[in-house]
C-alpha positions as CSV (number, residue, x, y, z in Angstrom):
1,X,11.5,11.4,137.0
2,X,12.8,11.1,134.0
3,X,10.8,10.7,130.2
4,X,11.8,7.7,128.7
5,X,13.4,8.3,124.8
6,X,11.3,8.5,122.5
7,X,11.5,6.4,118.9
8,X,11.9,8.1,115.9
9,X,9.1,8.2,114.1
10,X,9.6,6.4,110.5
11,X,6.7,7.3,108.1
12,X,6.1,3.8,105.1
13,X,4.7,5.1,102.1
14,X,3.4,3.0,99.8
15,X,4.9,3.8,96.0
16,X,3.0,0.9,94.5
17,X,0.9,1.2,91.4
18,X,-1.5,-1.3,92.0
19,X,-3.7,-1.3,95.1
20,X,-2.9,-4.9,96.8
21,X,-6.2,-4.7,98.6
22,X,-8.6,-3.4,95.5
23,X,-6.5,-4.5,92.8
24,X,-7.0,-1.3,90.4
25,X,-4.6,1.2,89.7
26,X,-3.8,4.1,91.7
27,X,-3.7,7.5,90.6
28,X,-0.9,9.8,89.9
29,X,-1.1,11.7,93.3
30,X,-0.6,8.7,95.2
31,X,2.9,8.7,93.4
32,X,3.5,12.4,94.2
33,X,3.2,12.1,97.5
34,X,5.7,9.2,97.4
35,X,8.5,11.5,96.5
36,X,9.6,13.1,99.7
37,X,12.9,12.0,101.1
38,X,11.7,9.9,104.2
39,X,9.5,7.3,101.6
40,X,11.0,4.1,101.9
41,X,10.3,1.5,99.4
42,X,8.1,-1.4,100.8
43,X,8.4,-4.7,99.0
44,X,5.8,-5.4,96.5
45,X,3.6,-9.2,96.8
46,X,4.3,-11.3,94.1
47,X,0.7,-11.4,92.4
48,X,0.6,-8.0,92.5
49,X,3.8,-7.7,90.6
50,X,2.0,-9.6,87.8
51,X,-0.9,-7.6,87.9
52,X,1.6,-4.7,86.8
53,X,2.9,-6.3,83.8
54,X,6.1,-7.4,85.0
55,X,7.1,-4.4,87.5
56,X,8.0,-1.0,87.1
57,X,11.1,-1.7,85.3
58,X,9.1,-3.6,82.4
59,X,9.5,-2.9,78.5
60,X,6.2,-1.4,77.2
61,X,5.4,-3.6,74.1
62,X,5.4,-2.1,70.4
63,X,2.3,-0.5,69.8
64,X,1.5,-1.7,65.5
65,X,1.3,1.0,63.1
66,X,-2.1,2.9,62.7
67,X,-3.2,2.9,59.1
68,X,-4.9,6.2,58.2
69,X,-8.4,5.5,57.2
70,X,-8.3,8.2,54.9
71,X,-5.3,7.7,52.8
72,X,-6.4,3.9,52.4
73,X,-9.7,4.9,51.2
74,X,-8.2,7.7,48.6
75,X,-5.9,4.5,47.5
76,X,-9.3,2.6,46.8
77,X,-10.3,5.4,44.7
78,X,-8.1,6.0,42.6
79,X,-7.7,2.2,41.9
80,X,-11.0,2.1,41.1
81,X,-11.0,5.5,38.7
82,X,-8.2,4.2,36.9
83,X,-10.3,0.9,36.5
84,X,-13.3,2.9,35.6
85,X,-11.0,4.9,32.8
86,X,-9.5,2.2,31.2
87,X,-12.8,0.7,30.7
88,X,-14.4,3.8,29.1
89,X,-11.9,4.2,26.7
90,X,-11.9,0.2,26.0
91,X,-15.7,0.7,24.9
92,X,-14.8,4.5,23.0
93,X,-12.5,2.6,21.1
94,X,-14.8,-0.5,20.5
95,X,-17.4,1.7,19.5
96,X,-16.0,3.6,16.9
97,X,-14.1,0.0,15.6
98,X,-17.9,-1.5,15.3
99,X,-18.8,2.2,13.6
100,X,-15.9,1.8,11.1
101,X,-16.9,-1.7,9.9
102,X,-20.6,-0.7,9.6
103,X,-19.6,2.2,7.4
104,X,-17.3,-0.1,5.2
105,X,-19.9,-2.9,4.8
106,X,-22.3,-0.3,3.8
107,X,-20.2,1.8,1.2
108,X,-18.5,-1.8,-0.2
109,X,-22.3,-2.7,-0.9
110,X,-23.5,0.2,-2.5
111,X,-20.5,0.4,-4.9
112,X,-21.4,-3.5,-5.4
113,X,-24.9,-2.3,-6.5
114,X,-23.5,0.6,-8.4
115,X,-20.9,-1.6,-10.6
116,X,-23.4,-3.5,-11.1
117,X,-25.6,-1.0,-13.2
118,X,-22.7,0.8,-15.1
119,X,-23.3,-1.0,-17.9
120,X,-27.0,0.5,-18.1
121,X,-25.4,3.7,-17.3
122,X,-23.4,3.0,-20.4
123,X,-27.0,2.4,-22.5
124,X,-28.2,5.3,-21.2
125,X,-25.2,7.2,-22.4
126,X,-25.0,6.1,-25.7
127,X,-28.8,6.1,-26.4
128,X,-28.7,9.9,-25.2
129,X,-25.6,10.4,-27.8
130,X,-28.1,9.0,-30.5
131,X,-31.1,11.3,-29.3
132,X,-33.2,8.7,-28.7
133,X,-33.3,9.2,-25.0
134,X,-36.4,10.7,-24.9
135,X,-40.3,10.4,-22.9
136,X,-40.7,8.2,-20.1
137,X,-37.5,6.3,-21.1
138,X,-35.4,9.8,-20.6
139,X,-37.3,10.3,-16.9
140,X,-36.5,7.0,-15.7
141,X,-33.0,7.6,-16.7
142,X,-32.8,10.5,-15.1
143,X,-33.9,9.2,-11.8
144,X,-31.5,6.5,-12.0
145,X,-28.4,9.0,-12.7
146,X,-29.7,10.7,-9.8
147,X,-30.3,8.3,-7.3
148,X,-26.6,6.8,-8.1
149,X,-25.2,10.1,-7.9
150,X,-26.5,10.9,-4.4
151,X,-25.1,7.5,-3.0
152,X,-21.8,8.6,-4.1
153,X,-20.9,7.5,-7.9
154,X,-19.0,10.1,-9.6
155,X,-18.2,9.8,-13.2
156,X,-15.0,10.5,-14.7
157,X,-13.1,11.2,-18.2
158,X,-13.7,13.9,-20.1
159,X,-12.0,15.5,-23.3
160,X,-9.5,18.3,-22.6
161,X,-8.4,17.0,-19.0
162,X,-5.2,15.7,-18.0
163,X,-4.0,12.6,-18.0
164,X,-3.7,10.4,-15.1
165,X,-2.3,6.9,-15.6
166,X,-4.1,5.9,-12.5
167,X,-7.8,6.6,-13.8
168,X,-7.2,6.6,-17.1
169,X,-6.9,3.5,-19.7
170,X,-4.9,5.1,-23.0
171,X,-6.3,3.0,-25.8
172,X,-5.4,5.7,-28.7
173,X,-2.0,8.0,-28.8
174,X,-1.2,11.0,-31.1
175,X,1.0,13.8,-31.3
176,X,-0.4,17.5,-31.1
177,X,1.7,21.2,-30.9
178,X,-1.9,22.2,-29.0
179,X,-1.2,20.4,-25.9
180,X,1.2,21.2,-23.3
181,X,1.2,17.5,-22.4
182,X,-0.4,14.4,-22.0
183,X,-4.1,15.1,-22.2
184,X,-7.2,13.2,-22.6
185,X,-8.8,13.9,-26.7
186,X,-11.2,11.3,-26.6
187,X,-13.6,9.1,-24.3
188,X,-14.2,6.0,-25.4
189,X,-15.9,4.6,-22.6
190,X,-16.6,6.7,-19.2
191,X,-15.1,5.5,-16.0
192,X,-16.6,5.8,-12.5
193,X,-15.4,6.4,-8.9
194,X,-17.1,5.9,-5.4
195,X,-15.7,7.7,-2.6
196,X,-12.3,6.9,-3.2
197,X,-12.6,3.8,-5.0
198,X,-12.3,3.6,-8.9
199,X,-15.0,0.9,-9.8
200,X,-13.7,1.1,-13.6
201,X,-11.3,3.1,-15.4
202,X,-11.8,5.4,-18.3
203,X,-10.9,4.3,-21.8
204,X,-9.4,7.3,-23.4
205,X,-7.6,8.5,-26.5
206,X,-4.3,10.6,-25.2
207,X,-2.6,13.2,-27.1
208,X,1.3,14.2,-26.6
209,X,2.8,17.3,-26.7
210,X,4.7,18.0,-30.1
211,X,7.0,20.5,-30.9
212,X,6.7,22.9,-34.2
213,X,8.6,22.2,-36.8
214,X,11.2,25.2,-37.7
215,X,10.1,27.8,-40.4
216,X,12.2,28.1,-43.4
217,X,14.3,30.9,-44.0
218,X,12.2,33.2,-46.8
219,X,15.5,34.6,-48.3
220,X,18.1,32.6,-49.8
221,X,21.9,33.4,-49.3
222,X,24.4,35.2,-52.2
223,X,27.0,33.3,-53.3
């Protein structure tokens, strides 16, 4: 009796991603045993397709550019250092601006005040010159020198220095082989500075330098 032929045996694997029955994605070694050289391909339902994004075959879409957290953050702070720097020096400079102007509006008053007293300065000088500054009169002057001195008035003009068109006011001219050059012989009135501005200058009597006249010759010449 004789066997009747067998069939060949034909083994379907399924290479499908997506479980048609669950719906949820297979894993990797359901692909691997999908490899061997029997596997046929079996045709994929059409929802299942779209459940795959499109089929095997489909483009992957562009994934956006991740922004590193830290770099952005190091870009915030140094925006907002520069923004801190810029406004510390904005005050440093406003600051010493307001400090300047306070100075000037103090020192342009106290040279108002002091201007204002050089002509009892110029009492006091001439009744000391007469020697009648003496007593009580002689300590208030005193204090009143002093306390003008120490906010900043400096007198100026005296005999034997030289002179300085700037500071000096020549009301009297000579001519003298003493001096080297112009220089100051006489104060007729004394003039005052403070800091670096003149309040008034000094009226002074200014001497030039003069040469010596030639000797004569002691001997006379033979015819």
């Amino acid at each position: 009796m004789t066997r009747p032929e067998e069939q060949p045996h034909v083994v379907v694997r399924d290479r499908r991603r997506i479980d048609p029955e669950t719906g949820q994605v297979r894993p990797p070694a359901a692909d691997a045993e999908a490899t061997g050289p029997a596997a046929e391909e079996v045709p994929v339902a059409e929802g299942a397709a779209d459940a795959d994004g499109g089929g095997r075959h489909a483009a992957p879409d562009a994934e956006p550019a991740e922004v590193d957290p830290a770099a952005e953050l190091k870009a915030q702070l140094d925006e907002r250092t520069a923004d801190l720097q810029r406004l510390t020096a904005e005050y440093a400079n406003y600051r010493k601006r307001v400090e300047r102007d306070r100075e000037l509006v103090v020192t342009t008053a106290k040279a108002q005040v002091a201007a204002d007293l050089l002509a009892v300065l110029d009492d006091v000088e001439r009744a000391d010159a007469h020697g009648d500054l003496t007593g009580a009169f002689k300590a208030v002057a005193d204090k009143l020198v002093g306390a003008l001195t120490k906010a900043g008035l400096e007198p100026f003009g005296h005999e034997g220095e030289e002179f300085d068109p700037s500071v000096h006011e020549a009301v009297q001219h000579a001519t003298s082989p003493d001096v080297s050059g112009p220089t100051v012989t006489a104060v007729l009135r004394r003039g005052y500075r403070f800091g670096d501005r003149v309040l008034r200058p000094a009226l002074v009597g200014v001497t030039d330098h003069e040469p010596a006249a030639a000797e004569e010759p002691t001997g006379q010449q033979q015819d």
